[in-house]
N, C-alpha and C positions, 0 to 999 in steps of 0.2 A: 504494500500500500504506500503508496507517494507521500510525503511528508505535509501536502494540504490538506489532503486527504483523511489522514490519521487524526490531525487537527480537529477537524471538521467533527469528526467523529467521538471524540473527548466532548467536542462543546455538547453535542446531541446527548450522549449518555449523559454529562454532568447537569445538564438542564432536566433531563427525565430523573433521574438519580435522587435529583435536592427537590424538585414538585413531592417524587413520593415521599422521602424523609419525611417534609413539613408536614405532611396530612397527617404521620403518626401520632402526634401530640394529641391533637384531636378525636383522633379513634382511642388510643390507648388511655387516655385521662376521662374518656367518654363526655367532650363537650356536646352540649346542647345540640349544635346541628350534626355535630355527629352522628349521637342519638337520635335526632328527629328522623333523620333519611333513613337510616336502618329499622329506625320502628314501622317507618313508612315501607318497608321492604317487608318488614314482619306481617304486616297489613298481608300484601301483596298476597305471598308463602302461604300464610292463614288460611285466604280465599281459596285458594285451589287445594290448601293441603290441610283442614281443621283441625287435625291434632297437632299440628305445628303451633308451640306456643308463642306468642308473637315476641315475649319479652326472651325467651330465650334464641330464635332467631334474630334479635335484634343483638345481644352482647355478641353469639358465635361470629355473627356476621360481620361484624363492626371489628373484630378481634381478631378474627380469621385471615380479614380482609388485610388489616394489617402487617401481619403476621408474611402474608403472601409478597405484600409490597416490600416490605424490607430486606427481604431475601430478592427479590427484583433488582434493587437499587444496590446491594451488595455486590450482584452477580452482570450487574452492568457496570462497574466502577471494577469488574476484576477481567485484563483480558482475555485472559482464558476461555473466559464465560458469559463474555458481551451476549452471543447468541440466545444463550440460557437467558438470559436475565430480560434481554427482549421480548421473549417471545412471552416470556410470566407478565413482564410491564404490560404488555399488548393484550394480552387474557385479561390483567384484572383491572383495564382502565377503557378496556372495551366492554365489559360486562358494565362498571358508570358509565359509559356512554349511552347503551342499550336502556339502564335502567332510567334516565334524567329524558329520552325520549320517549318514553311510557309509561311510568307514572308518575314521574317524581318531576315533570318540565325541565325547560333549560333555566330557568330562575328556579333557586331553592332558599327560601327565608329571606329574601330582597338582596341576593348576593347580586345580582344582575346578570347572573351566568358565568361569575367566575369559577365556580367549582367543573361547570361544564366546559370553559374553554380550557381549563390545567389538563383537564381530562384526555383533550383533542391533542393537546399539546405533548401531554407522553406518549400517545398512539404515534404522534407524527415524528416525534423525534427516535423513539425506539424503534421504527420499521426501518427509521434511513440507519441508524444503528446497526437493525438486523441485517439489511440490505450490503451495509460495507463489510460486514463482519460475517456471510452467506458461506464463504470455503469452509470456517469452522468447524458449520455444522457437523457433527457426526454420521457418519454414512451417505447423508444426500448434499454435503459442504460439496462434495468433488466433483457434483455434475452442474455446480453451477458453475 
């Protein structure tokens, strides 16, 4: 990889990287719109699944969800594992994305849509991630 290139590619993981870190505070200290979005997800779960109890979907979720992110942001900030850690960023900031366009809006609590544009913003930065960091992969790195 050419030495712009590589650059480029630092900026992209360190931007997706430090979006997922800051959200942890939030999910792991269980702030209010933390909570709200995932209760609102407990909601969801509930509907289609009634012995799902909402508040205990809402901690796993809110925890979990965390849990996932920080091993993203780990695994993108380590060469070896740019791929890895994209492709998790991509999983667990696509499933917010899916979720803020059906139930939850692209405004959550008068944020104006900024949780939904962090959102967009690590899918976009971790695919060009993915994308420069493609040979990696294991088994299917070599046919790209």
């Amino acid at each position: 990889m050419t030495t712009p290139l590589l650059i480029f590619s630092w900026i992209c993981r360190i931007v997706a990287a430090l979006i997922l870190l800051q959200t942890l505070f939030f999910k792991f200290t269980a702030a209010p719109e933390s909570v709200y979005i995932f209760t609102k997800l407990g909601t969801f779960v509930h509907s289609y699944f009634p012995p799902a109890s909402i508040g205990t979907v809402e901690v796993s979720a809110r925890i979990g969800s965390g849990i996932v992110e920080l091993i993203a942001a780990v695994l993108l900030l380590t060469p070896r594992f740019v791929w890895a850690g994209a492709i998790l960023a991509i999983g667990a900031t696509g499933g917010a994305i899916v979720s803020h366009l059906t139930f939850l809006g692209i405004e959550v609590q008068g944020d104006k849509g900024l949780l939904f544009a962090l959102a967009v913003i690590v899918v976009i930065t971790s695919a060009i991630a993915l994308f420069l960091h493609r040979k990696q992969i294991p088994v299917l790195g070599a046919r790209f």
